[in-house]
C-alpha positions as CSV (number, residue, x, y, z in Angstrom):
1,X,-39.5,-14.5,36.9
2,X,-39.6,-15.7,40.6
3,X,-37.7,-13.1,42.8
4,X,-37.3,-15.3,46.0
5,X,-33.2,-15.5,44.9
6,X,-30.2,-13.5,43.5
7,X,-29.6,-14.2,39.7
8,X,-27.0,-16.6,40.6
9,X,-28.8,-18.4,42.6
10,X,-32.5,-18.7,40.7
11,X,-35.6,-19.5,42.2
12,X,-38.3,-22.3,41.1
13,X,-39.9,-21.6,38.0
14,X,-43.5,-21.9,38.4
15,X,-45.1,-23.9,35.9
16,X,-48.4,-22.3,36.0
17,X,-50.2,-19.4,35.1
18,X,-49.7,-16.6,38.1
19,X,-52.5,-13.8,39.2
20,X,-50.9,-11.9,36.5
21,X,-51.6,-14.0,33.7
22,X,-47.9,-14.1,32.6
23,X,-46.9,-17.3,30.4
24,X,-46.3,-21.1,31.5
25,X,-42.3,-21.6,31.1
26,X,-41.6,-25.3,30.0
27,X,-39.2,-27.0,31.4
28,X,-36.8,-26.9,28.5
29,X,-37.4,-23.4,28.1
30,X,-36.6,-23.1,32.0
31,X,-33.0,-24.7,31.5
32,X,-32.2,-22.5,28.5
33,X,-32.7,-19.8,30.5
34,X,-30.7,-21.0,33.3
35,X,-27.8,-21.9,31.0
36,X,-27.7,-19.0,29.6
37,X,-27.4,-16.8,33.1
38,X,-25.1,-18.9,34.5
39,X,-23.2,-18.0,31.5
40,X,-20.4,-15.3,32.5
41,X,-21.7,-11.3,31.5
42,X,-20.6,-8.5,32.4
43,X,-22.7,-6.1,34.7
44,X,-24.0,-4.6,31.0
45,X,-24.9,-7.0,29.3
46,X,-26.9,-9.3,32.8
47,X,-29.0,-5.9,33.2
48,X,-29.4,-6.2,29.5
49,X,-30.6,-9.7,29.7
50,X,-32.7,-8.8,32.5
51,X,-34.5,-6.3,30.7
52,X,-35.4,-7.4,27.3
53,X,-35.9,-11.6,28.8
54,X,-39.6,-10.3,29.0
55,X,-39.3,-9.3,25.1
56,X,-37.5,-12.9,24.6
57,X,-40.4,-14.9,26.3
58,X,-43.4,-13.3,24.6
59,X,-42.0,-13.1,21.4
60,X,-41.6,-15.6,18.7
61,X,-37.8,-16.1,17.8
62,X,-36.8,-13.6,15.0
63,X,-36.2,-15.2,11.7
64,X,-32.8,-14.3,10.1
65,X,-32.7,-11.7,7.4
66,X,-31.3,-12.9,4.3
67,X,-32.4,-10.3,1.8
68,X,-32.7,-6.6,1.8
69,X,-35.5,-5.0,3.3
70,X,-38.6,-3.9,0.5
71,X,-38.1,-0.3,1.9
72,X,-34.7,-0.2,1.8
73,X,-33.8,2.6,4.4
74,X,-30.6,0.5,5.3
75,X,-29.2,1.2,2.0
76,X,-30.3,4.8,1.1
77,X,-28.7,6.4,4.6
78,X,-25.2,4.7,3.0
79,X,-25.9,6.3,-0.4
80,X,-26.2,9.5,1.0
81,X,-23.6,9.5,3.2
82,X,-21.3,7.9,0.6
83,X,-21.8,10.6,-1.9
84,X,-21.4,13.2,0.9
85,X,-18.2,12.2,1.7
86,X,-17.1,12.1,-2.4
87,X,-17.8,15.6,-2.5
88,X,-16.1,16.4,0.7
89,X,-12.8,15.1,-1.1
90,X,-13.7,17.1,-4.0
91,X,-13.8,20.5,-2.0
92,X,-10.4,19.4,-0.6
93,X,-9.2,18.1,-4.1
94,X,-10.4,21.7,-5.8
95,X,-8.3,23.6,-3.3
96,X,-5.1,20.8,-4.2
97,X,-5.6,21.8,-7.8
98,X,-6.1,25.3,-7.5
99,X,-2.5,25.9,-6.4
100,X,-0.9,23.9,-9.6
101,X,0.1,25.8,-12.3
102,X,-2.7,24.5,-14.5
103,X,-5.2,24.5,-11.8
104,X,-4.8,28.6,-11.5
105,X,-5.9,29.3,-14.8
106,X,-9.0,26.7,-14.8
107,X,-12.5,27.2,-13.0
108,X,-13.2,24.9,-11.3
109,X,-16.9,24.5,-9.5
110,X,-19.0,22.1,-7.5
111,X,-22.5,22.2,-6.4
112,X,-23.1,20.0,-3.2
113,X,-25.3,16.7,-3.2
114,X,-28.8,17.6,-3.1
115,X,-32.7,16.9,-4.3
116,X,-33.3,17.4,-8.3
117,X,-35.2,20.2,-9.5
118,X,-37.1,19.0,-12.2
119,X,-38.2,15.4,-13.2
120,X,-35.5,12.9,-14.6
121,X,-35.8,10.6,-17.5
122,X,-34.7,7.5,-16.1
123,X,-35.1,3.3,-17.9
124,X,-38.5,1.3,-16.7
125,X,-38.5,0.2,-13.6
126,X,-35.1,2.1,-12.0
127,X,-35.3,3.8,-8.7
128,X,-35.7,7.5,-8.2
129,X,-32.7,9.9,-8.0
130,X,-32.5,10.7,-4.0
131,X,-29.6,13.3,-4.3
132,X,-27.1,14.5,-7.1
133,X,-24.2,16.5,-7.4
134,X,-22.1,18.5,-9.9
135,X,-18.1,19.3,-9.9
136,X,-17.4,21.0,-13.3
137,X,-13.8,21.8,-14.3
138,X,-13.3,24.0,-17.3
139,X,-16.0,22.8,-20.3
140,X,-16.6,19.8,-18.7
141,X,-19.5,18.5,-15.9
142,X,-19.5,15.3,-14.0
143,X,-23.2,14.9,-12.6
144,X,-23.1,12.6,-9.5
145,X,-26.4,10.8,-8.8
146,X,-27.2,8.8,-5.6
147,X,-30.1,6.4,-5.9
148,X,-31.0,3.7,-3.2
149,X,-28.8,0.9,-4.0
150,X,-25.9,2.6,-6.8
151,X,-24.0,5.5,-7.4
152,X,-23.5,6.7,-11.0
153,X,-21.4,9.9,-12.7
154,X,-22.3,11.1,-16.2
155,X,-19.6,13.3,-17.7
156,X,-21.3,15.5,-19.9
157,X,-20.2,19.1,-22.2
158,X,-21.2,22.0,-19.7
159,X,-23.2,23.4,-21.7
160,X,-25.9,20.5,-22.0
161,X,-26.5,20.4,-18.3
162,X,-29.4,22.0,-18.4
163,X,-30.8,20.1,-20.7
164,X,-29.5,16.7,-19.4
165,X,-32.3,15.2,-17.0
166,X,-34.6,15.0,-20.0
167,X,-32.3,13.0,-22.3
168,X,-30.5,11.3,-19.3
169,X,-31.8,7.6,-20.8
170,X,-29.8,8.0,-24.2
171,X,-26.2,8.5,-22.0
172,X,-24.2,6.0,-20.5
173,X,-22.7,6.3,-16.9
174,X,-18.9,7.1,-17.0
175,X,-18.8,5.4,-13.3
176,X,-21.0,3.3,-11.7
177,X,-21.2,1.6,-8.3
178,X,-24.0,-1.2,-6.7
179,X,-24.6,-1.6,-3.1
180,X,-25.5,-5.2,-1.4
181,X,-26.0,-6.3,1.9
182,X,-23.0,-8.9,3.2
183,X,-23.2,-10.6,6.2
184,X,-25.7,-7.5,7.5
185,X,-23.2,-5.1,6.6
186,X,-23.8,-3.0,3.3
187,X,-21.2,-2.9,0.7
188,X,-20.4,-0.6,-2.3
189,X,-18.4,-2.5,-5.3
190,X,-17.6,-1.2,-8.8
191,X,-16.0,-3.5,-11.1
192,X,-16.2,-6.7,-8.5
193,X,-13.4,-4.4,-6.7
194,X,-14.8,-3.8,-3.0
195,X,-15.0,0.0,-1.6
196,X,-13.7,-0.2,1.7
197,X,-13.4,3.2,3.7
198,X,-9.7,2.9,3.0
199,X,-10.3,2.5,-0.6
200,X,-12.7,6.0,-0.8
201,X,-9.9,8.6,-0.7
202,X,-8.4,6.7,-3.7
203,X,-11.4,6.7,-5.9
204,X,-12.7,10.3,-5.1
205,X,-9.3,11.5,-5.9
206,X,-8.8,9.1,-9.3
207,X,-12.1,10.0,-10.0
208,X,-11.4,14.1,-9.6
209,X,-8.2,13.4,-11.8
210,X,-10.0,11.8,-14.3
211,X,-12.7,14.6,-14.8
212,X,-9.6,16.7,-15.3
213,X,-7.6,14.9,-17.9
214,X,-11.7,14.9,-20.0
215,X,-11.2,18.8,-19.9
216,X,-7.8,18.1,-21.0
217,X,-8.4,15.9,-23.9
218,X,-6.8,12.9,-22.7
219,X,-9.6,10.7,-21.9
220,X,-12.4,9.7,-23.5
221,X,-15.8,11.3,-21.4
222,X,-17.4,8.1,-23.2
223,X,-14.8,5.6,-21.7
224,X,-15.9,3.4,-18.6
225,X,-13.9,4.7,-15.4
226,X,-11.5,2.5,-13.4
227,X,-9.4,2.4,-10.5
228,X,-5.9,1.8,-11.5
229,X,-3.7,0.4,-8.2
230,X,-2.4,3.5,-7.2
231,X,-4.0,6.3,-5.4
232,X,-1.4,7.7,-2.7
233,X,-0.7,10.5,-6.3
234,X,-1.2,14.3,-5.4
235,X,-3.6,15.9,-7.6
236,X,-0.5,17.4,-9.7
237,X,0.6,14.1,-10.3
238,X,-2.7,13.1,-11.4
239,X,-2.6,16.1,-13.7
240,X,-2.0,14.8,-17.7
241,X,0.7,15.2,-19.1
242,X,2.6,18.1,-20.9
243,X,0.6,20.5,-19.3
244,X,2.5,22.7,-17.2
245,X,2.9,25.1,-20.6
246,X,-1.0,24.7,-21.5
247,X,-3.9,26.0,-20.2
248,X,-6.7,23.0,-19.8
249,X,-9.1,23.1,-22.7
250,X,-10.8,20.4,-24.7
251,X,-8.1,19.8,-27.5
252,X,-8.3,16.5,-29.5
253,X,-4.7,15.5,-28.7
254,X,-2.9,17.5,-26.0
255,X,0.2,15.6,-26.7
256,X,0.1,16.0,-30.4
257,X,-0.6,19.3,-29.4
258,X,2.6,20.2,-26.8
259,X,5.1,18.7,-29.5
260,X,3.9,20.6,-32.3
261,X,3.9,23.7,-30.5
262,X,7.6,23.2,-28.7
263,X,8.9,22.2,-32.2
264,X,7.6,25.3,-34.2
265,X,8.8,27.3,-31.3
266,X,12.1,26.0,-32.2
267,X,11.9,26.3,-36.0
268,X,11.5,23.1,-36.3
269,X,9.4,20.6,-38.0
270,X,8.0,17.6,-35.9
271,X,10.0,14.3,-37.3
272,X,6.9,12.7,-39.0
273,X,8.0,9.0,-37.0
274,X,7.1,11.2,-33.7
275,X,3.5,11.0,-34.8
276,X,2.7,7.3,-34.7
277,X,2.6,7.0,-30.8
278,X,-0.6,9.8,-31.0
279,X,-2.8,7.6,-33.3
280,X,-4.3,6.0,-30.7
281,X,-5.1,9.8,-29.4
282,X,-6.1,10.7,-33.0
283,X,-8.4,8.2,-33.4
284,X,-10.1,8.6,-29.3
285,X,-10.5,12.0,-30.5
286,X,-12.4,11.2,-33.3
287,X,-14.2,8.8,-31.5
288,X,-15.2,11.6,-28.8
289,X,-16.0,14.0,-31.5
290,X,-18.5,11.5,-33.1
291,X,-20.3,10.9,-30.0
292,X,-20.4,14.4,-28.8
293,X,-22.0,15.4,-32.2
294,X,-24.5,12.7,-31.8
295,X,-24.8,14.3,-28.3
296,X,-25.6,17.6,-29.5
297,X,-27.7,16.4,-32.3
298,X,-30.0,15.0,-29.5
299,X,-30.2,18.1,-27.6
300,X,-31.5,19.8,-30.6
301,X,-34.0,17.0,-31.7
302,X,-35.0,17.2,-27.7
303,X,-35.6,20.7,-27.9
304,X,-37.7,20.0,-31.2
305,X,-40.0,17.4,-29.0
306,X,-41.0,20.1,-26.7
307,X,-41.5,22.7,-29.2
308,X,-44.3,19.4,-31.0
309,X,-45.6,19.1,-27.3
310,X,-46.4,22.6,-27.3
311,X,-48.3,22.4,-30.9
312,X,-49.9,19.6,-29.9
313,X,-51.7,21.3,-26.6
314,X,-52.3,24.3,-28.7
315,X,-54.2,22.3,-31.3
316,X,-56.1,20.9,-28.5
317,X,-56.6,24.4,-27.2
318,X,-58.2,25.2,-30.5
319,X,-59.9,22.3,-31.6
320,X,-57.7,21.6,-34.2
321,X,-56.9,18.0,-34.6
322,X,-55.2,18.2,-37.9
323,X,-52.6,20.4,-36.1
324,X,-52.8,17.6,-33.2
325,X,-51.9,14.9,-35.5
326,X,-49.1,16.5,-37.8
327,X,-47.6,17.1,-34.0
328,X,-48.3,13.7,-33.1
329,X,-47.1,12.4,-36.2
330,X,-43.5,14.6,-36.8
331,X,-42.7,13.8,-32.9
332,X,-43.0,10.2,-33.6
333,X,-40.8,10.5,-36.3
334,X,-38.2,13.1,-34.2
335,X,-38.3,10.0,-31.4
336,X,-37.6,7.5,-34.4
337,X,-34.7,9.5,-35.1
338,X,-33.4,10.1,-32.0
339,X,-33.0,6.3,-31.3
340,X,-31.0,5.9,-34.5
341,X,-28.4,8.6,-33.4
342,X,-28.1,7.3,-30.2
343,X,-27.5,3.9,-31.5
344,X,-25.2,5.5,-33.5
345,X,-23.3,7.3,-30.7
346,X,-23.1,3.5,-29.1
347,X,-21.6,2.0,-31.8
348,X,-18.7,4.9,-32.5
349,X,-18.3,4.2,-28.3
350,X,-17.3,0.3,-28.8
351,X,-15.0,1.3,-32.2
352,X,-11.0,0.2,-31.5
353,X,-8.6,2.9,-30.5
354,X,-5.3,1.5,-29.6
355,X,-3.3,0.6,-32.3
356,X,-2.8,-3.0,-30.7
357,X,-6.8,-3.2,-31.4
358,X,-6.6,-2.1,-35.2
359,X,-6.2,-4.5,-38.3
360,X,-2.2,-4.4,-39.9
């Protein structure tokens, strides 16, 4: 740009080529330019302009995003930071419920967000875990994954954690949440309900409370999670009901439970009307008991396909191909089976609980 005046007061724009070889402005271009600083800035943003206007002249005008970058790094820094924050709440929520009543006589544990260990079996074509996370309370595990664009819990029996990563394709997620780009900015939804900042303290907390009403026995670890419109609860009054006398443990029907217990510690007999409001419990608990047998039933048959891996490569080791192919052939048939069960396991998911649901 010609120097010869203040930016106010702009010199002629040459319209050819100087010593320097720097570009011919048009004349169109010219009064674009002189619109735009006669425009009023603020100190800032003039030296600003003054600085990147070289950029702006050399450079083709950018073209305006309007999908996601291939490489995604705009959306995994938000999934990593999302799920950081979930289990900051969590630390603060374990401390909330270790001074309940309940909350004393439970362990509760958590294990900060951080790289898997050991491969995952994930569906074709879904993107690699980046970070997980695990809060356990009692018998129970909620696994927290973060992956590029979604965050997803699995709420699992303690015991088969160990185990889970190689069988992780034959559970469903207990929560899930997608990320998109709006407008540039990213946003998390689950349920078509947006995730605002505001909104995060309410679903951590809903989603802590829910984990502890699974160890409880009063919900389903196999029943979608969702934000009811409250969230402003302490963690004791997210705690389930009637337990203030119990110690949290996976019992089919905790409320069943309390009221047979406070009436034999009466001497007296439960009224048998009392026991229609707990079919819908009865029947979630058989529900859960199905699925968690089909569960286990595919830990076993997963253990089973390693110990046929193993006889396979020793076959191999030894030349053996008849011991290769009964391998071959009995973990075909184990993988047969295990697609039944967990078909199985779906359908007892879907089955009616509530009464409203069941046919008079």
């Amino acid at each position: 740009m010609d120097k010869k005046g203040p930016l106010n007061e702009p010199g002629p724009i040459p319209q050819e080529p100087d010593k320097s070889g720097a570009p011919i402005l048009s004349k169109s271009l010219s009064k674009k330019i002189l619109q735009n600083i006669s425009k009023s800035y603020t100190g800032e943003e003039t030296s600003k302009f003054i600085v990147h206007l070289g950029e702006t002249l050399h450079a083709p005008p950018a073209e305006p995003q309007t999908n996601p970058p291939e490489d995604d790094r705009e959306l995994r820094t938000p999934a990593l930071v999302f799920i950081d924050r979930l289990f900051d709440d969590f630390v603060r929520y374990t401390y909330e419920f270790g001074t309940t009543p309940v909350g004393a006589e439970v362990a509760v544990e958590y294990f900060r967000p951080a790289p898997p260990k050991e491969a995952i079996q994930l569906a074709p074509g879904e993107p690699q875990v980046i970070v997980e996370g695990t809060l356990i309370v009692g018998a129970w595990t909620m696994l927290v994954q973060a992956q590029e664009r979604r965050l997803r819990a699995f709420v699992i029996p303690k015991e088969y954690l160990s185990g889970f990563h190689a069988r992780q394709s034959f559970y469903s997620p207990f929560m899930e949440i997608q990320a998109s780009v709006h407008n540039g900015q990213n946003v998390w939804r689950m349920d078509e309900q947006r995730l605002n900042s505001d909104a995060l303290a309410k679903f951590s907390k809903q989603l802590f409370g829910a984990l502890i009403k699974v160890s409880a026995g009063e919900l389903s670890p196999t029943e979608r999670f969702r934000m009811d419109a409250g969230g402003n609860q302490s963690i004791a009054q997210l705690l389930p009901s009637k337990n203030e006398k119990l110690t949290l443990q996976n019992l089919p029907s905790m409320r069943s439970f309390a009221g047979e217990k406070e009436g034999k510690a009466n001497g007296q007999e439960e009224p048998r009307s009392s026991i229609k409001p707990g079919y819908a419990l009865e029947l979630e608990s058989n529900k859960t008991n199905v699925v968690s047998a089909c569960q286990s039933l595919l830990h076993s048959l997963d253990n089973e396909l390693s110990r046929l891996k193993r006889l396979e490569q020793e076959g191999f080791r030894l030349e053996d191909m008849k011991i290769v192919e009964m391998a071959l052939s009995r973990a075909g048939q184990v993988r047969s089976l295990m697609e039944q069960i967990k078909l199985a396991a779906d359908t007892w998911q879907h089955l009616p609980t509530s009464v409203g649901e069941l046919k008079r």
